[in-house]
C-alpha positions in Angstrom: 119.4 136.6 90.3 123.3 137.0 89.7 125.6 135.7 92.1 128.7 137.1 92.1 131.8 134.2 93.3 134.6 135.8 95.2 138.7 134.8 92.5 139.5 133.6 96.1 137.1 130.7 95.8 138.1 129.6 92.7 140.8 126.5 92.1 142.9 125.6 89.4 144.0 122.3 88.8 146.6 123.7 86.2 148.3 126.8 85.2 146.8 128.8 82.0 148.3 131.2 80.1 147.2 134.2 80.1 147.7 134.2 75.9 146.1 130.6 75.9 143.1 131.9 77.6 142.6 135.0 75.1 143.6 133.1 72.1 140.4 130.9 73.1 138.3 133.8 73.4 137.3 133.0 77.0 137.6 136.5 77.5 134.4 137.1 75.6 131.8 135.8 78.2 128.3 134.7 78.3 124.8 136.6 79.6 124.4 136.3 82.6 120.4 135.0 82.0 122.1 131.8 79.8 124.8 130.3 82.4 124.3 126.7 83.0 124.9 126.1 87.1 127.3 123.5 86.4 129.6 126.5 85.2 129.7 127.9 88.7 133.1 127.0 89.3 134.3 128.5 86.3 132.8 132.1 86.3 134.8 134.7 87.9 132.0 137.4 88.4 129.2 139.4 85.9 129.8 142.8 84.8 127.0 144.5 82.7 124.9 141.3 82.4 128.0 139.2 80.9 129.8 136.5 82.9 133.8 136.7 82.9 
């Protein structure tokens, strides 16, 4: 089961770059059947069995 969390829900406690973020590589995701529910907060939706 995916749930999807609505960007309206989601808080940050800081500003991030948007060039921070990619240099990272958060950008890459994670499947969707290996997400650890402690990272709830932090996923922004699923698209083609990735989370963003």
């Amino acid at each position: 089961m995916t749930q999807q969390i609505e960007a309206s829900n989601v808080k940050t406690d800081f500003p991030l770059p948007l060039r921070s973020l990619l240099d990272a590589g958060v950008h890459f995701g994670h499947q969707t059947k290996r997400w650890n529910p402690k990272m709830r907060r932090f996923i922004y939706g699923a698209r083609n069995g990735i989370h963003i």
